[in-house]
C-alpha positions in Angstrom: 40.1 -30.3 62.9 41.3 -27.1 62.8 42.1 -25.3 66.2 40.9 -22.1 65.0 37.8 -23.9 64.3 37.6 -24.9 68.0 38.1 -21.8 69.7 34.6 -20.5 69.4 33.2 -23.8 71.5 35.9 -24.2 74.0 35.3 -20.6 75.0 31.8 -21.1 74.8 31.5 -24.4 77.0 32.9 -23.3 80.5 30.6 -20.2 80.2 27.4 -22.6 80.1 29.1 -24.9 82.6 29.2 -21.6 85.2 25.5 -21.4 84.6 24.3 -24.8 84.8 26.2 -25.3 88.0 24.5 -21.4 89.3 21.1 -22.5 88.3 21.4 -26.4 90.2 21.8 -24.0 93.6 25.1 -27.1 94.1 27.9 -27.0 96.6 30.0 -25.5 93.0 27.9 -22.5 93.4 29.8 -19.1 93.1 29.9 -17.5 96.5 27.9 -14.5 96.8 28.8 -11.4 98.7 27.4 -10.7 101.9 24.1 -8.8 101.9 23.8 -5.7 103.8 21.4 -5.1 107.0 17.9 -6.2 106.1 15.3 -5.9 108.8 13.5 -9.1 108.5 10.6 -10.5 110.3 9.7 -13.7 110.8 6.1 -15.2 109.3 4.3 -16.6 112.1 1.8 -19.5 112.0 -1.7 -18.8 111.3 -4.2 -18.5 114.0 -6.4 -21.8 114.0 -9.5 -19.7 115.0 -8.8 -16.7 112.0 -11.5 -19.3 109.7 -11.8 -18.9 106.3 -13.4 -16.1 104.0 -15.2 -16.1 100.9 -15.8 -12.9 98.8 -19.2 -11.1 98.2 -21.3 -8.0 97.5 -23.3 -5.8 99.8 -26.6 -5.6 98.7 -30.1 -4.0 100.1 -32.9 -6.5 101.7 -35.5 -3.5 101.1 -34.7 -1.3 97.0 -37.0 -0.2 94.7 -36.6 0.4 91.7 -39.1 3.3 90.8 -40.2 3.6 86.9 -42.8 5.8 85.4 -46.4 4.0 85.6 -47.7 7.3 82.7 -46.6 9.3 80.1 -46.0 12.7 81.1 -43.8 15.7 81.7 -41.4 15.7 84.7 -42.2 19.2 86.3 -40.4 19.0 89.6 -37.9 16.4 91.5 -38.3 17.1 95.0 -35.4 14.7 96.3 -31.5 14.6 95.6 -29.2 11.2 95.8 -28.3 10.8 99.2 -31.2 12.4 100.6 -32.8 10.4 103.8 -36.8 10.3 102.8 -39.9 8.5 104.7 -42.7 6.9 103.7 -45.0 8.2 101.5 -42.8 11.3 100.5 -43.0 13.2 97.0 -40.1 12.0 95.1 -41.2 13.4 91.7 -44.4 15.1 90.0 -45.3 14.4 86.3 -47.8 16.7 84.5 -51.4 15.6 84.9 -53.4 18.0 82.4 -54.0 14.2 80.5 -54.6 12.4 83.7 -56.8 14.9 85.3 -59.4 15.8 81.7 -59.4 11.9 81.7 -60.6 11.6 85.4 -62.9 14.6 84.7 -64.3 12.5 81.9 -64.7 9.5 83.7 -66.8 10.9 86.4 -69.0 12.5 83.8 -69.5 8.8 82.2 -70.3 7.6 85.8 -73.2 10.4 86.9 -74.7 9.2 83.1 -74.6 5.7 83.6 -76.0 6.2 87.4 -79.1 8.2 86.0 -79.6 5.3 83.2 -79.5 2.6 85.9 -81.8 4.6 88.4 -84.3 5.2 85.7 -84.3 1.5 84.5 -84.4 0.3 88.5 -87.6 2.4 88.6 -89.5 1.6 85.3 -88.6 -2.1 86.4 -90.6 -1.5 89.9 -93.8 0.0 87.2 -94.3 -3.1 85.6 -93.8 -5.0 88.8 -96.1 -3.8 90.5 -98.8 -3.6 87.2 -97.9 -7.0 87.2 -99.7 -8.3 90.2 -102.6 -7.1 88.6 -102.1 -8.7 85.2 -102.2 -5.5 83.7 -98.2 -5.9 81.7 -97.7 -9.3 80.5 -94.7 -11.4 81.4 -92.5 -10.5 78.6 -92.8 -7.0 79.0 -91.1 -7.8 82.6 -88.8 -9.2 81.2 -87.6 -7.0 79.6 -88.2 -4.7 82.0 -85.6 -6.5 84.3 -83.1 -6.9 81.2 -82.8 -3.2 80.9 -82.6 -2.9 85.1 -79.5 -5.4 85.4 -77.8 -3.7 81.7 -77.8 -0.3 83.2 -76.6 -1.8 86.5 -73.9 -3.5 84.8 -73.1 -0.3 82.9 -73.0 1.9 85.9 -70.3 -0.8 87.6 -68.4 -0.6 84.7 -68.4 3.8 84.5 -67.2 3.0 88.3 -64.3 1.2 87.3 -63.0 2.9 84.5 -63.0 6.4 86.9 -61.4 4.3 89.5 -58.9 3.7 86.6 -58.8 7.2 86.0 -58.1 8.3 89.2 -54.7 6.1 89.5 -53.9 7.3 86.7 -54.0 11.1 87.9 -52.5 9.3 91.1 -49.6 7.6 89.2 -48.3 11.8 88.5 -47.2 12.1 91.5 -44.3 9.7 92.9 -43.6 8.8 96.6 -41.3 6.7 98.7 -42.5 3.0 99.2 -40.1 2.9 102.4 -38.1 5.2 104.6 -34.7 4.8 103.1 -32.0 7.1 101.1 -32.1 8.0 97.8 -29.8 5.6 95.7 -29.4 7.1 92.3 -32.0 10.3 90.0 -32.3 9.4 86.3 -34.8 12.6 85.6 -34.6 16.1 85.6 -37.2 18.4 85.6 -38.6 19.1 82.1 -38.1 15.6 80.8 -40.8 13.7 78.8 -40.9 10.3 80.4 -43.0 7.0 79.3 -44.2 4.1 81.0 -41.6 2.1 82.3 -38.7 4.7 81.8 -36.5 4.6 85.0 -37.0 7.3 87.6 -34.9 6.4 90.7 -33.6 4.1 93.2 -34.7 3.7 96.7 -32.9 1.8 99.7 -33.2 0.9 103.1 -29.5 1.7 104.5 -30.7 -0.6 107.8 -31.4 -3.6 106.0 -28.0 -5.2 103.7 -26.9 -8.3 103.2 -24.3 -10.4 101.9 -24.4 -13.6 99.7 -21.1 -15.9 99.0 -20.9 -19.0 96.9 -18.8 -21.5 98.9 -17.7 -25.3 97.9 -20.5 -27.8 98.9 -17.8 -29.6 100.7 -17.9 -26.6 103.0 -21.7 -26.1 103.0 -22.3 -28.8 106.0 -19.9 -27.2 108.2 -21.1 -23.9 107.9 -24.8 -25.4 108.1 -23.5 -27.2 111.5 -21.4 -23.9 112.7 -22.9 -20.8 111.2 -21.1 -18.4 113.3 -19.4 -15.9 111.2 -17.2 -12.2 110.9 -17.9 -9.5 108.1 -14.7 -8.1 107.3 -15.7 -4.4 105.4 -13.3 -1.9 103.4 -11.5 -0.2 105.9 -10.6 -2.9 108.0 -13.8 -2.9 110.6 -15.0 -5.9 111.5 -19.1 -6.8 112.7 -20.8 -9.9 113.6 -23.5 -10.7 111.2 -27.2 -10.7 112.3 -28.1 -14.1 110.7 -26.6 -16.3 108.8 -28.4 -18.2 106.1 -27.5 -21.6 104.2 -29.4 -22.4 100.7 -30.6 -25.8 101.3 -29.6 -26.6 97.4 -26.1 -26.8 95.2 -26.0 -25.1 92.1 -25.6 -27.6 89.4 -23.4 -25.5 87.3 -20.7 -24.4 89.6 -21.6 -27.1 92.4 -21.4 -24.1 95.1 -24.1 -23.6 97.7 -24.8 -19.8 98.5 -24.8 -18.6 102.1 -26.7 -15.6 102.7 -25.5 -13.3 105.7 -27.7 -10.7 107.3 -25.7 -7.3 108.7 -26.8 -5.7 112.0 -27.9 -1.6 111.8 -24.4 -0.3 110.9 -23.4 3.2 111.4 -22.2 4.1 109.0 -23.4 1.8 106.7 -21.6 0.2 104.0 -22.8 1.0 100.6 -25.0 -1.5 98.6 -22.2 -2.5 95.3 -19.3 -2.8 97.9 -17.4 -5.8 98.2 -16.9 -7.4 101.5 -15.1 -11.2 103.2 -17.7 -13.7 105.1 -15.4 -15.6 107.2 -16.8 -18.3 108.8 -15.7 -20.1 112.2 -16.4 -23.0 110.7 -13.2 -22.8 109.0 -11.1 -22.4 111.7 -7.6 -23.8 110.7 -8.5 -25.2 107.6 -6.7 -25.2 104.6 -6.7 -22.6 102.3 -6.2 -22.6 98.3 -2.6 -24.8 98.1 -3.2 -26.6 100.8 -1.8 -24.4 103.7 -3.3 -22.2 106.1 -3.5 -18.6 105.5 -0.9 -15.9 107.1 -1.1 -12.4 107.6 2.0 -10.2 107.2 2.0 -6.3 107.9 0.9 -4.3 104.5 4.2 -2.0 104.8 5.9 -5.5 103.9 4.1 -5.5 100.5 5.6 -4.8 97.3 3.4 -3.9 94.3 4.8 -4.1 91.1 1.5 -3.1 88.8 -0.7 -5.7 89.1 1.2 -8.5 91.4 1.9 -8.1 94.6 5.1 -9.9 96.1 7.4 -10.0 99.6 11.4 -10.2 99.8 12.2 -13.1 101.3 15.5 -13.8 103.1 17.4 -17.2 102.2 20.6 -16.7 103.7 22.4 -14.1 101.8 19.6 -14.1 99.0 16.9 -11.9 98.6 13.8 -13.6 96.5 10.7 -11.5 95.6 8.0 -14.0 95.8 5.0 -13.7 94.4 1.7 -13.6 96.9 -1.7 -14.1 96.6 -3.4 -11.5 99.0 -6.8 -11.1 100.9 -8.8 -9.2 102.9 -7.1 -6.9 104.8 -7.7 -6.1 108.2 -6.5 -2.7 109.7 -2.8 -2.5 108.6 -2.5 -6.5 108.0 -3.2 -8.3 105.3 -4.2 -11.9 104.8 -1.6 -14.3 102.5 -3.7 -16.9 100.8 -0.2 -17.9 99.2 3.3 -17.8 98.2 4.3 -17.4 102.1 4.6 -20.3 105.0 5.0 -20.2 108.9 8.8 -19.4 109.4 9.9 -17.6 106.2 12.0 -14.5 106.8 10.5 -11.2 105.3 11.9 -8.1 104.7 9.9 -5.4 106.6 10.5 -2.7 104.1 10.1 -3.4 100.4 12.6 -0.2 99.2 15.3 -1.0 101.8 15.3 -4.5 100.8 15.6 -3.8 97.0 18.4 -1.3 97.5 20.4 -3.9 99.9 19.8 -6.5 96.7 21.1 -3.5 94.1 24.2 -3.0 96.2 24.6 -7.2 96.8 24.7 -7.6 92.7 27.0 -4.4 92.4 29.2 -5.7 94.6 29.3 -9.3 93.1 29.9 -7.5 89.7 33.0 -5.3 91.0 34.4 -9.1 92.9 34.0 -10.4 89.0 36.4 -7.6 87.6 
């Protein structure tokens, strides 16, 4: 074959050579230059008592969701979101010119139907008493009695529709089922509003809760052991009131939920906010990948978008490795995985990235 048909390849084949043998990590690896100072730490083993956390959402034991019960015309909202209320106070007022002329109306049917039913109770007791002396025969008692117990019945019935009436008129004006704080306002003054229409959101602050859907392998533990911690945003840390375990599994997801009760928190934690249940129970056991979590400081963190990785130090190598974080607790955070007991971790993310920018510049000048 021609030699000049060769050349290509030959050049060609100790280039991929150099790369197979850099890849394989072997003994024929290309030395690499020596890294500058890197302030490492060293990943220390996981607490055995840290346990093990699920994720979930605080939500209120005591809300109400308040709707319109009539048709009217919002004419004053006397309450704000965020505004601390008690029982029984004026939230809202709805026109009640309707409400009130049908009341008014009522009451007018009722004072009729009272008359009716006094005069029928009376010409009853006539032809009673005529009767004794067999001056009315006993149909004409009859019906005597007929019209007695139709006007009563109609008089009970004028009673309830006022009654009706009434919580109607009553329905105008909208209070506070609870003491609590004002969640959300969905009227302002001036709007028409119909049955059912959403008005606001009541909450009792002292009251939250938190459910969790763990594995049913991890239900009887937790059932056994239902100590617990409530790791919140912000890194603080409370002991939960109760803790709950559903005595069934969900047949879909085959998780059993476990609902945890807060203590009176000041400040409270907002209902919607998300929030770790870790439970002593799962003290030292493994986490997701079959090794028990770490925490590493969150200065040691670096974010690039959406993943979150660590430089770790292999001799002179620098290797961002992907993590999988946690909660995070003051200025820790937890490593669910991509980091072990014992691996060496650059303390700051910039300094370690510039000591890896000079490392390749140098190995690139050593080439020339």
């Amino acid at each position: 074959m021609d030699p000049l048909m060769r050349k290509p390849r030959d050049l060609l084949m100790p280039s991929l050579l150099a790369l197979a043998l850099a890849a394989c990590g072997g003994t024929e690896q290309a030395a690499v230059p020596p890294l500058g100072a890197v302030a490492t730490f060293e990943v220390a083993a996981a607490d055995g008592a840290t346990g093990r956390g699920w994720d979930g959402v605080v939500e209120a034991v005591r809300r109400s969701d308040l709707s319109a019960q009539t048709a009217g015309r919002v004419i004053a909202v006397e309450v704000d979101v965020n505004d601390r209320v008690a029982a029984g106070d004026v939230l809202l007022r709805i026109s009640a010119v309707e409400q009130d002329a049908g009341a008014n109306a009522a009451r007018a049917q009722l004072r009729a139907a009272e008359a009716s039913a006094a005069e029928a109770e009376q010409n009853y007791r006539r032809f009673a008493a005529l009767a004794n002396g067999q001056f009315v025969s006993k149909a004409q008692i009859d019906q005597a009695r007929a019209a007695r117990d139709s006007a009563a019945a109609a008089r009970d019935a004028a009673r309830a529709v006022v009654a009706q009436a009434a919580q109607q008129s009553a329905y105008t004006v909208v209070r506070a089922p609870f003491a609590g704080v004002v969640a959300s306002r969905d009227v302002e003054p001036g709007e028409t509003v119909a049955p059912g229409q959403p008005l606001m959101r009541v909450y009792e602050p002292r009251e939250l809760r938190i459910e969790v859907a763990v594995p049913q392998t991890r239900a009887e533990a937790i059932r056994r052991d239902p100590r617990a911690r409530v790791l919140l945003p912000g890194g603080r840390e409370v002991t939960p009131a109760a803790v709950i375990v559903f005595p069934a599994a969900d047949a879909t997801s085959h998780s059993v939920n476990v609902r945890v009760r807060l203590p009176d928190l000041d400040p409270s934690p907002a209902p919607g906010t998300t929030a770790k249940v870790v439970f002593d129970a799962e003290a030292g056991s493994a986490g997701d990948g079959g090794a028990a979590t770490v925490r590493i400081p969150l200065s040691a963190v670096a974010q690039r978008g959406e993943l979150s990785g660590a430089y770790v130090k292999q001799g002179e190598r620098l290797l961002l490795r992907q993590l999988r974080l946690g909660a995070r607790v003051g200025d820790s955070v937890e490593v669910i995985s991509g980091l072990q007991a014992g691996d060496k971790v650059a303390r700051d993310p910039v300094a370690a990235m510039q000591a890896l920018a000079a490392q390749r510049k140098q190995a690139g000048a050593t080439d020339e």
